[in-house]
DRENKEFI-52702 format. One record per residue (C-alpha): residue number from 1; residue in three letters; x, y, z. Coordinates in Angstrom, 3 decimals. Each point is the difference from the previous one (the first is absolute). Layout:
<pts>
NUM/ALA/X/Y/Z;
...
</pts>
This chain:
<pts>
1/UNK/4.637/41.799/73.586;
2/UNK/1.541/-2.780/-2.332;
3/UNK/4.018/-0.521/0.052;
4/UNK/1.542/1.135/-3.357;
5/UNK/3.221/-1.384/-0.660;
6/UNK/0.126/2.923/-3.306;
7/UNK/-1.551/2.988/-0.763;
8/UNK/-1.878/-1.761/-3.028;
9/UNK/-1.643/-2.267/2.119;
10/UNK/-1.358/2.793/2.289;
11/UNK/-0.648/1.893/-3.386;
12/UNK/-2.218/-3.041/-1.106;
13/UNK/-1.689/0.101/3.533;
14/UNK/-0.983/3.796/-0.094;
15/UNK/-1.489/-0.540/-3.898;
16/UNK/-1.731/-3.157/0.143;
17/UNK/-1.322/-0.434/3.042;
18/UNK/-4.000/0.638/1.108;
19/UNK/-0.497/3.407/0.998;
20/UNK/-1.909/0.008/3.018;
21/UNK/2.644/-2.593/1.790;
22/UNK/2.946/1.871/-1.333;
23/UNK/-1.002/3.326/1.354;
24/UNK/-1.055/-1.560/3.335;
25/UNK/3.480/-1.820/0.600;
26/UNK/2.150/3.642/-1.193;
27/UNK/-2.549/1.857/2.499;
28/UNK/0.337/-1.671/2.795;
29/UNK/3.312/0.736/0.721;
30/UNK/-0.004/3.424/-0.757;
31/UNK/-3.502/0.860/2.020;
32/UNK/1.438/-1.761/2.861;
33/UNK/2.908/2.632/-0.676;
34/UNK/-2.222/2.868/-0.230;
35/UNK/-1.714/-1.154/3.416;
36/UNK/3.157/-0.548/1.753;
37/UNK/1.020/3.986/-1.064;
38/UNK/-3.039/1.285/0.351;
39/UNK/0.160/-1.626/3.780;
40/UNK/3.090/1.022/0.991;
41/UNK/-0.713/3.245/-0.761;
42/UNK/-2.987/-0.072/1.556;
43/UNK/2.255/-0.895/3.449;
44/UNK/1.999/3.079/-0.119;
45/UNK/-3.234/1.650/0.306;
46/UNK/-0.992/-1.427/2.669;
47/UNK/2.484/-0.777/2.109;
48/UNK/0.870/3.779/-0.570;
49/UNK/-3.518/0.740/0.596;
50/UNK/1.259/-0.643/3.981;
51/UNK/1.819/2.631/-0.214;
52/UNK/-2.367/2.819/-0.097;
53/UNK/-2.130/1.401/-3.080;
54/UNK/2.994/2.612/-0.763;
55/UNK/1.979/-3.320/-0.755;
56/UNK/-2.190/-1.265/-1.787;
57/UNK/-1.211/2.973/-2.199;
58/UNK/3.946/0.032/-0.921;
59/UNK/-0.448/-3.931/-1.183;
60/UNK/-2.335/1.420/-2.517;
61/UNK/1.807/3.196/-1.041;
62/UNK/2.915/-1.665/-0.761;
63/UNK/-1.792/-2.848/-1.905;
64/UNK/-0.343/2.337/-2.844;
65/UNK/4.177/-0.104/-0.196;
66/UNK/-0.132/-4.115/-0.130;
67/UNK/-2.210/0.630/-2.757;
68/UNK/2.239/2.322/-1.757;
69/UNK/2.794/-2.688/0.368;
70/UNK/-2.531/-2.835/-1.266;
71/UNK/-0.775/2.083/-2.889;
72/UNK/3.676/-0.215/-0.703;
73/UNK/0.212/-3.692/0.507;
74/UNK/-3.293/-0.657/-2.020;
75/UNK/1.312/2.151/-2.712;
76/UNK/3.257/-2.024/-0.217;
77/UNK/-1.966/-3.265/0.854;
78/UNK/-3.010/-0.010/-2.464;
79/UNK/1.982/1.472/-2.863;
80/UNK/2.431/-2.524/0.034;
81/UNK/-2.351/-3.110/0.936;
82/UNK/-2.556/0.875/-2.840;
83/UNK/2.638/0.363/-2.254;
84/UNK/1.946/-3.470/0.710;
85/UNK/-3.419/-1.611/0.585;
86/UNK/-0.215/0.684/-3.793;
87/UNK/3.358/-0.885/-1.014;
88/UNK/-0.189/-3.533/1.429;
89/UNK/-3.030/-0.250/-1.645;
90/UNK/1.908/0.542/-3.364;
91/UNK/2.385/-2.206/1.566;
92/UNK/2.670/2.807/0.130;
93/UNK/1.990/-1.605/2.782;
94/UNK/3.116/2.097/0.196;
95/UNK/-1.382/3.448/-0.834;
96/UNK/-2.408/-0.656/2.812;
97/UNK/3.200/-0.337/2.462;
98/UNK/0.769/3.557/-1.007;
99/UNK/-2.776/1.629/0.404;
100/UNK/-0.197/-2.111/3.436;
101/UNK/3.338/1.539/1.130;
102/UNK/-0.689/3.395/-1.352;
103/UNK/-2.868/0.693/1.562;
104/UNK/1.421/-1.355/3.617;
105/UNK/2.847/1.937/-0.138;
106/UNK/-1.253/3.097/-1.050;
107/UNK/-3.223/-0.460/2.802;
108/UNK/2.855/-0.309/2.835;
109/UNK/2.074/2.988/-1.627;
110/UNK/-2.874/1.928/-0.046;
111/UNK/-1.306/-0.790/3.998;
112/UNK/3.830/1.070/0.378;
113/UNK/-1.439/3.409/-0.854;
114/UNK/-2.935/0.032/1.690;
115/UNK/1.996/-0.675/3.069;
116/UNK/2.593/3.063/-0.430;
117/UNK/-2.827/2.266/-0.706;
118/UNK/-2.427/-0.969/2.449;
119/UNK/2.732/0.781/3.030;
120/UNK/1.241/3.253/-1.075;
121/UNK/-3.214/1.020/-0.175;
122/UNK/-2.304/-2.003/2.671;
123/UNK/-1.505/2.326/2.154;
124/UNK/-1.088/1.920/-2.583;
125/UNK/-1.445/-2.687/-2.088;
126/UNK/-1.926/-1.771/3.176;
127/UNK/-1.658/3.420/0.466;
128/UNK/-0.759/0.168/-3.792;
129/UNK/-1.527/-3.628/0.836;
130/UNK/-2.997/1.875/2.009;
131/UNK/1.745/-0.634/3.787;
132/UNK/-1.261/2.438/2.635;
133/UNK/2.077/1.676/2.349;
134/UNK/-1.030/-2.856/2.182;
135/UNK/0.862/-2.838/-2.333;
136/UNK/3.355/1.416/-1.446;
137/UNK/2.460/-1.973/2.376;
138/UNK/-1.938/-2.944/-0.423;
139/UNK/0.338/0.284/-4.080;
140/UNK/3.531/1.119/0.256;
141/UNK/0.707/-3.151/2.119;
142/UNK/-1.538/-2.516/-1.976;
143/UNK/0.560/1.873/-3.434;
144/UNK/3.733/-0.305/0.610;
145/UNK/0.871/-3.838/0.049;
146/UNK/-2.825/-0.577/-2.428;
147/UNK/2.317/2.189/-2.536;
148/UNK/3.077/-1.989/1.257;
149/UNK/-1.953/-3.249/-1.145;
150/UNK/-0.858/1.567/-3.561;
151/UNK/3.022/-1.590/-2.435;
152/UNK/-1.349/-3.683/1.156;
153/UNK/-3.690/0.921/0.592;
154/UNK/-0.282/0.923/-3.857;
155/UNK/2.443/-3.040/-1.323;
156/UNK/-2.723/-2.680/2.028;
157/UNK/-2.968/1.855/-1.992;
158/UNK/2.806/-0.856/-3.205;
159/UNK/0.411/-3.256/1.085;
160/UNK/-3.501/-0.517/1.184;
161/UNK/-0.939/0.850/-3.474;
162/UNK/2.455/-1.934/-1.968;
163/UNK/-0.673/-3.240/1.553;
164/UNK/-3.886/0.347/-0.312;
165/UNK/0.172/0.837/-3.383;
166/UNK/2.061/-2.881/-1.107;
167/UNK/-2.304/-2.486/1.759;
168/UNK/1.596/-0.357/2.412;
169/UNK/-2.523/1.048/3.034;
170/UNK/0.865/-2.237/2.699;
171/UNK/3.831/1.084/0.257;
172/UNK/-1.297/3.511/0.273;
173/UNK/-2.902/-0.824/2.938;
174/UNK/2.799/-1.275/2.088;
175/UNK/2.205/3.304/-0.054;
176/UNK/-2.885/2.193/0.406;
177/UNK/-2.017/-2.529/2.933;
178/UNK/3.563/-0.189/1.387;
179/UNK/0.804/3.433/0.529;
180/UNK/-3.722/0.868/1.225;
181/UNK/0.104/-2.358/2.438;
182/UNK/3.324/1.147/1.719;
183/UNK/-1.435/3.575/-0.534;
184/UNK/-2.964/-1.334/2.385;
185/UNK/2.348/-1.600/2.427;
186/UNK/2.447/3.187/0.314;
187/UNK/-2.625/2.715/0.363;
188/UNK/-0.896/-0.711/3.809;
189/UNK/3.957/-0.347/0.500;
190/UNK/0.925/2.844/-1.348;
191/UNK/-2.829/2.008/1.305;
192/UNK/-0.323/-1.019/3.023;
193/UNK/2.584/-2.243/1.360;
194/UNK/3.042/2.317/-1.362;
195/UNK/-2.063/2.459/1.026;
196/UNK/0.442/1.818/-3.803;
197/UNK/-3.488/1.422/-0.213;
198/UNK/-0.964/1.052/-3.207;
199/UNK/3.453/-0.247/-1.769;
200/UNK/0.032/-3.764/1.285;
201/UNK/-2.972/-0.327/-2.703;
202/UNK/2.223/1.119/-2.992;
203/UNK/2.548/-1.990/1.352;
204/UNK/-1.712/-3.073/-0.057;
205/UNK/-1.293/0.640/-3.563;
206/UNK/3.332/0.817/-1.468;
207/UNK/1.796/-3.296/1.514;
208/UNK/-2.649/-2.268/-1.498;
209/UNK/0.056/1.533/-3.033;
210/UNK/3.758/-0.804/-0.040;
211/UNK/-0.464/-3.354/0.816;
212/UNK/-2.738/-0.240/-2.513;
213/UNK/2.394/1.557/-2.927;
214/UNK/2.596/-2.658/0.937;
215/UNK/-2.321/-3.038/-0.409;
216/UNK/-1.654/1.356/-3.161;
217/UNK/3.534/0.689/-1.621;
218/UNK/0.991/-3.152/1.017;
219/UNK/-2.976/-1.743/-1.667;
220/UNK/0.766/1.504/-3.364;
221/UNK/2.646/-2.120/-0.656;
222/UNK/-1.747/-3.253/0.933;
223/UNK/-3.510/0.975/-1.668;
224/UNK/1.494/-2.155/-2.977;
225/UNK/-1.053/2.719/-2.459;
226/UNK/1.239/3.588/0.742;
227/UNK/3.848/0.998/1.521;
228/UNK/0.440/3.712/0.674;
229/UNK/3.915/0.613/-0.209;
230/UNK/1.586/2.974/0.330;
231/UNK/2.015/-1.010/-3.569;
232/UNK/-3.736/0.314/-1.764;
233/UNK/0.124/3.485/1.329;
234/UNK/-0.258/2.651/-3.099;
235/UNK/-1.483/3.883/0.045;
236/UNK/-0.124/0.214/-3.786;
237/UNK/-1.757/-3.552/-2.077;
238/UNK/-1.190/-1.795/3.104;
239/UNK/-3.367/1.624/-0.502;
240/UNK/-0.199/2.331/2.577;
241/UNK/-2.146/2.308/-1.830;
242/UNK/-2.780/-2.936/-0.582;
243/UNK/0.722/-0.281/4.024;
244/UNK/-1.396/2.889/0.848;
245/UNK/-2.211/0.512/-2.764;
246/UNK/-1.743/-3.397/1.575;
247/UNK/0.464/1.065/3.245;
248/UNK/-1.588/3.953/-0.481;
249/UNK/-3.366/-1.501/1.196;
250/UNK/0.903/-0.874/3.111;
251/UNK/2.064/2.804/0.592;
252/UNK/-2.918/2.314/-0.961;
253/UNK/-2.313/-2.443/2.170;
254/UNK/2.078/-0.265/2.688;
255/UNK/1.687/3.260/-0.018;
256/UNK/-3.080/1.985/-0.133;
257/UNK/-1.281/-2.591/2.898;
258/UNK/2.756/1.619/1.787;
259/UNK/-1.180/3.858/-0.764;
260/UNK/-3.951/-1.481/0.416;
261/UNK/1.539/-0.930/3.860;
262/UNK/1.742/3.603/0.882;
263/UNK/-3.275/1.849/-0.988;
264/UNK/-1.683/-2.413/2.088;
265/UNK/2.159/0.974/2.719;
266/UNK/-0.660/3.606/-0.515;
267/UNK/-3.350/-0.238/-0.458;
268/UNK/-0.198/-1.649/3.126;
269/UNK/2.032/2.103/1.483;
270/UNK/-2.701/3.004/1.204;
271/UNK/-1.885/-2.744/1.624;
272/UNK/2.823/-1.040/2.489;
273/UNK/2.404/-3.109/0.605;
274/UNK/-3.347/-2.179/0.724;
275/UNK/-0.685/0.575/-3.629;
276/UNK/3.456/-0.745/-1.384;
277/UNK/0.388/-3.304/1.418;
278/UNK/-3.757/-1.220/-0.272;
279/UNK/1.004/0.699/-3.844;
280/UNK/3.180/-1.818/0.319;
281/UNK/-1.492/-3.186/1.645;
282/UNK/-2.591/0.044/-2.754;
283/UNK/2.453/0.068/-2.685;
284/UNK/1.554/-2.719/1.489;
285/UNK/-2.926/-2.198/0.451;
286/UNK/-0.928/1.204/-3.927;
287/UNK/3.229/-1.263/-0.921;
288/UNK/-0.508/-3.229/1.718;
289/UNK/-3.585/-0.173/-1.455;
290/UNK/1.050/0.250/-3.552;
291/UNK/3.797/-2.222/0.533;
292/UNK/-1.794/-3.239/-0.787;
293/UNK/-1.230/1.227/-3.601;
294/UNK/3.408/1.630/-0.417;
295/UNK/1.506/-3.409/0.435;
296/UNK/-2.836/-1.644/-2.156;
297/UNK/0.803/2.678/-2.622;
298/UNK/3.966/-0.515/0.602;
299/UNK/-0.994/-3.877/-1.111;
300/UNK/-1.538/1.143/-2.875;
301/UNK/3.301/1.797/-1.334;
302/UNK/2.635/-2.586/-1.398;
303/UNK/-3.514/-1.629/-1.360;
304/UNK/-0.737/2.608/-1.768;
305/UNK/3.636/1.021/-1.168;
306/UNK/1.170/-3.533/-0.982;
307/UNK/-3.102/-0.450/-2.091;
308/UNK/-0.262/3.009/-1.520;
309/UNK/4.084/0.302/-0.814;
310/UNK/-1.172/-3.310/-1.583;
311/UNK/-2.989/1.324/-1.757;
312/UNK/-2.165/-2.299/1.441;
313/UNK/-2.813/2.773/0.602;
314/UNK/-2.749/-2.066/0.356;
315/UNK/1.782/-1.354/3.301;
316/UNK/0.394/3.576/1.143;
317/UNK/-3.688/0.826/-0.110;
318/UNK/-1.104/-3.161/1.625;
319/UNK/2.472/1.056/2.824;
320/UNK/-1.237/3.380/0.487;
321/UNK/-3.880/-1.007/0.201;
322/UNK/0.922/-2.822/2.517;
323/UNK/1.885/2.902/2.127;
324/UNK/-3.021/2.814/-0.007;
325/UNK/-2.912/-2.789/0.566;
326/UNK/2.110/-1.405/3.382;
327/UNK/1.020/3.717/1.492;
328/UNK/-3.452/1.550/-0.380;
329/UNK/-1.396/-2.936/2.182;
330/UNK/3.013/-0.280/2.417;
331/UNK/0.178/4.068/0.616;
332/UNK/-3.549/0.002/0.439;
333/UNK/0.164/-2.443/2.617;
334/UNK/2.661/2.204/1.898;
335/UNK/-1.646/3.189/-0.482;
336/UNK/-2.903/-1.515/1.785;
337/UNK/2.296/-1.282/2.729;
338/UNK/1.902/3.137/0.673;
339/UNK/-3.344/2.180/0.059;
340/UNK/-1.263/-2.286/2.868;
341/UNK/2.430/-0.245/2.059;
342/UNK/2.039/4.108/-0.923;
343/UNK/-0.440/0.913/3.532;
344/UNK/1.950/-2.765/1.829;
345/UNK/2.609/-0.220/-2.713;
346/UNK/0.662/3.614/0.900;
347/UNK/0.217/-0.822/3.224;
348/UNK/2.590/-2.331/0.029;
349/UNK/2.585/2.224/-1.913;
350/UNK/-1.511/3.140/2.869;
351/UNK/-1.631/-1.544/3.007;
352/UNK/1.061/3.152/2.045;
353/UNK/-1.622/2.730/-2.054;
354/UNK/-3.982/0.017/-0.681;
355/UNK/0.470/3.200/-2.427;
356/UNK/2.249/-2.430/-1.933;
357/UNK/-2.495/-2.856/-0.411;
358/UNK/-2.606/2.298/-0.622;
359/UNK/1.343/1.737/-3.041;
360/UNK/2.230/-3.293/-1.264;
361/UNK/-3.363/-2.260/0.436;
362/UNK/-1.939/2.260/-1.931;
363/UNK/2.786/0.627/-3.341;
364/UNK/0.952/-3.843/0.132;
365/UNK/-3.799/-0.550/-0.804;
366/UNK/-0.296/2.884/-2.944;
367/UNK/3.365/-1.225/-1.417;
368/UNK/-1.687/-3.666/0.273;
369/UNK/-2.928/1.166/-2.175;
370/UNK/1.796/0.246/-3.141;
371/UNK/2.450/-3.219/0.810;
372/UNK/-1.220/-2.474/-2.667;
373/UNK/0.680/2.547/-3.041;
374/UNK/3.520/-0.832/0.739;
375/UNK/0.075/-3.238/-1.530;
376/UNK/-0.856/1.959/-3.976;
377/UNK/2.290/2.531/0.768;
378/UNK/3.083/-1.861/1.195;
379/UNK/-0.384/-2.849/-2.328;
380/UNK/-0.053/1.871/-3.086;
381/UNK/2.991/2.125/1.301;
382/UNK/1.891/-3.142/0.487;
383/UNK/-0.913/-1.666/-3.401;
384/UNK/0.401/3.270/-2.031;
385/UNK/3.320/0.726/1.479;
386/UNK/1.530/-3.373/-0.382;
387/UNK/-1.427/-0.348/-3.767;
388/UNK/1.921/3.419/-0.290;
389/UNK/-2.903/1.900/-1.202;
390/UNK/2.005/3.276/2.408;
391/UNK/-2.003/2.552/-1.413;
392/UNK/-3.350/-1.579/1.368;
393/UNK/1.618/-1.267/3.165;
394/UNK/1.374/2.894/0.942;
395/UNK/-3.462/2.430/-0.875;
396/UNK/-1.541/-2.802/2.594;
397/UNK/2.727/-0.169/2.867;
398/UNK/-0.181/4.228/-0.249;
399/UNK/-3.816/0.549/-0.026;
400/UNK/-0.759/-1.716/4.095;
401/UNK/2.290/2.532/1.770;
402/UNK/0.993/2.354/-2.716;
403/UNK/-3.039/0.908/-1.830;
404/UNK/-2.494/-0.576/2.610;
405/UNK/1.376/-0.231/3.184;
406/UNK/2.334/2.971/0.252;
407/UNK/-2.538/2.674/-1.054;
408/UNK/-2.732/-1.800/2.102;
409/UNK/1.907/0.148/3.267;
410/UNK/0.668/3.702/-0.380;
411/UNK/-3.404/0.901/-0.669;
412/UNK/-2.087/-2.235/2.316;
413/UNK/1.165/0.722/3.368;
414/UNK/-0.745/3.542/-0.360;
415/UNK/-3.762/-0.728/-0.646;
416/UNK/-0.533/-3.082/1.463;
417/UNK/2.842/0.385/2.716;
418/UNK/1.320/-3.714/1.303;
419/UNK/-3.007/-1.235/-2.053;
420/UNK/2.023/1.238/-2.671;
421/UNK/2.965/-1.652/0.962;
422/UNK/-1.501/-3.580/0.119;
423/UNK/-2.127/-0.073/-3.126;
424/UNK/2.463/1.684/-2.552;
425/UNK/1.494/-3.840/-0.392;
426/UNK/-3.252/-1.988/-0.764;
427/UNK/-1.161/2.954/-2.512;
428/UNK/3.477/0.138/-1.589;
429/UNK/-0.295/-4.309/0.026;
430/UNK/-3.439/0.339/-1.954;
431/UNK/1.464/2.477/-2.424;
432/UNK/3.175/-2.040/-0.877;
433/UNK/-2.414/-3.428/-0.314;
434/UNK/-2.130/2.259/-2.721;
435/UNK/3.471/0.771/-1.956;
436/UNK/1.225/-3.475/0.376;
437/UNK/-2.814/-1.510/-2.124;
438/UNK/1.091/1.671/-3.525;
439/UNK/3.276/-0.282/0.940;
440/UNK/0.040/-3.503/0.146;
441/UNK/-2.730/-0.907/-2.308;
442/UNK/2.725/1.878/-2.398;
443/UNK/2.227/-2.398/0.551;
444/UNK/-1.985/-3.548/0.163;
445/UNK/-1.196/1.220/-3.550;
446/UNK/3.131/0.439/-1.224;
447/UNK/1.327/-3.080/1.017;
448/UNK/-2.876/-1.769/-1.739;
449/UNK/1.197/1.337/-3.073;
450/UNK/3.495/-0.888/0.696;
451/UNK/-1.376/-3.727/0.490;
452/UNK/-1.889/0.181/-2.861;
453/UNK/2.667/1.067/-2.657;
454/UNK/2.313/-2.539/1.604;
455/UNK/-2.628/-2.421/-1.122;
456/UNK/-0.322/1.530/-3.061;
457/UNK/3.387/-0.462/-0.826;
458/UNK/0.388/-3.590/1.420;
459/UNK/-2.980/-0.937/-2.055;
460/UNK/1.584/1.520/-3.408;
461/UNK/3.575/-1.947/0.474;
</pts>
């Protein structure tokens, strides 16, 4: 990425320069981001996976709670990035700092919370997370220091968010890669070496995620566009209300995510702890499947915001097109991979347990089937949301695991039993593709009437 010396010169970059090229250079930091998390979280599993298939049936139940503290962090994170993405766009320099600092602050009080909570109450919220009797002191365990880690967990998603959205990608990858990489390097050390088992896991997540909080705070003040200061700080006028009304999307996407998760558990559940944690590698491997058109998307964002904020809505369009055309082809490409090769990926997360290959090889390849819809779906969450069209963002980030999934999952194990379980995400994925399309064809008409009153009015001064 170029070196601005001012935000106007970065502002001149991010509306002026050829679409295609600008995306590209934005998304490659932040995919390489999204692979680096998706990895490292992909190494608790397996390194875990060692441990027995109670261990690593508690890896998944207690995913659901990361996701509950990502929906947090997203909430905070997207609202505030879409909205300063917009501001700089309208060259609104200083009111962007507040909004910046607001919507840290208030993330990191708010993972304060989470953290009180969560221990008061833990062993009744891991078994509320779908833990056996089996699993329980393996959730409790890793639940515990994961809940410890939630103040700076949700401020990097902040952070994370803040940086990407002001162009500012590259600072961002190296927090993120940084902290993923120790996470990888600490997990057989903890687990094995310090002999902390399970726990050792959480523990090796929550001290990377410190370390990656430090870096990204630190590379807020030398992005050269955005400072978040504590004396920027303010409840009431630093537009925390357009905060979360930006960020309700993701909260309702990831949030439900997190409920989707728990009734995955239970529904699971009556099948045994081979079940659970064949569904908890596959969500893992989906989440590593889909991470590199998350990060396409993610490059997408201060695109999209900068232009639009500037009302340059032909630029916006061009940019979303470009985005949908490239993930169809790359997701197709590693649904096709994935499908060939679902038994031995299994495998390697469970090489000790054939029940768990057998029933993880055969999900991973339904979830697969249904892989390249993604690349609608998340892309015209992402542009809606950042445009600030809520309403229609937030009706799209509700219907995957709200509408669909949710009442799927409790109805198709009972007459399909674990058949049930593994196709209620590709039908609920099909659904949500056939809602996206008027959703966002909504939108990309409205905008052409946006552009074409602008040029109305351009033409009659």
């Amino acid at each position: 990425m170029p070196k601005f010396t001012n935000p106007e010169e970065k502002h001149q970059w991010l509306t002026t320069a050829p679409i295609p090229g600008l995306v590209g250079r934005l998304a490659v930091p932040t995919i390489i981001s999204m692979l680096i998390t998706s990895i490292y979280n992909m190494a608790d599993t397996y390194f875990v996976g060692n441990l027995g298939t109670s261990a690593q049936g508690a890896v998944g139940v207690v995913f659901s709670l990361m996701a509950i503290i990502q929906a947090i962090g997203f909430t905070f994170g997207n609202g505030t990035g879409n909205y300063i993405s917009r501001l700089l766009g309208q060259k609104c320099q200083e009111e962007a700092e507040t909004v910046a600092a607001t919507g840290f602050f208030s993330g990191v009080l708010s993972g304060v919370v989470v953290t009180v909570l969560g221990l008061l109450f833990l062993e009744p919220l891991v078994g509320l997370l779908g833990a056996t009797d089996t699993i329980l002191p393996y959730a409790r365990d890793y639940a515990s220091y994961i809940l410890i880690g939630a103040p700076w967990m949700i401020g990097s998603i902040v952070l994370n968010n803040l940086l990407r959205f002001e162009g500012s990608a590259t600072y961002a990858m190296v927090g993120i890669t940084t902290g993923g990489i120790l996470n990888m390097v600490l997990d057989p050390i903890f687990i094995f070496v310090l002999d902390q088992g399970v726990g050792g896991a959480a523990q090796a997540t929550i001290i990377s995620q410190l370390v990656s909080f430090l870096i990204l705070l630190v590379s807020c003040g030398r992005s050269g566009t955005l400072s978040v200061r504590w004396s920027r700080f303010k409840l009431r006028g630093g537009g925390l209300g357009v905060i979360l009304r930006g960020g309700l999307p993701s909260f309702y996407r990831q949030g439900l995510a997190s409920v989707a998760s728990i009734l995955l558990n239970w529904a699971a559940k009556p099948f045994g702890d081979a079940a659970i944690a064949a569904m908890g590698i596959v969500s893992k491997v989906g989440m590593f499947s889909g991470s590199a058109l998350i990060g396409f998307g993610q490059g997408f964002q201060p695109v999209c915001g900068f232009n639009y904020g500037a009302g340059l809505y032909d630029r916006v369009r061009r940019g979303y097109w470009f985005c949908i055309k490239v993930g169809v082809v790359g997701l197709v490409a590693i649904a096709a991979l994935v499908m060939t090769f679902a038994t031995a990926i299994v495998t390697w997360f469970q090489p000790g347990d054939p029940e768990v290959v057998a029933l993880g090889a055969k999900a991973l390849r339904c979830y697969m089937l249904t892989l390249p819809l993604a690349s609608y779906i998340i892309i015209n969450n992402m542009m809606l949301q950042t445009v600030g069209e809520n309403a229609r963002a937030s009706a799209l980030a509700m219907t995957r695991q709200g509408l669909f999934f949710i009442p799927l999952i409790l109805i198709l194990p009972r007459i399909w039993q674990f058949d049930g379980v593994i196709t209620a995400q590709p039908i609920a994925d099909l659904c949500t593709f056939l809602l996206a399309i008027p959703l966002s064809t909504g939108f990309l008409r409205k905008m052409k009437r946006m552009e074409q009153g602008q040029k109305e009015l351009n033409s009659g001064a």
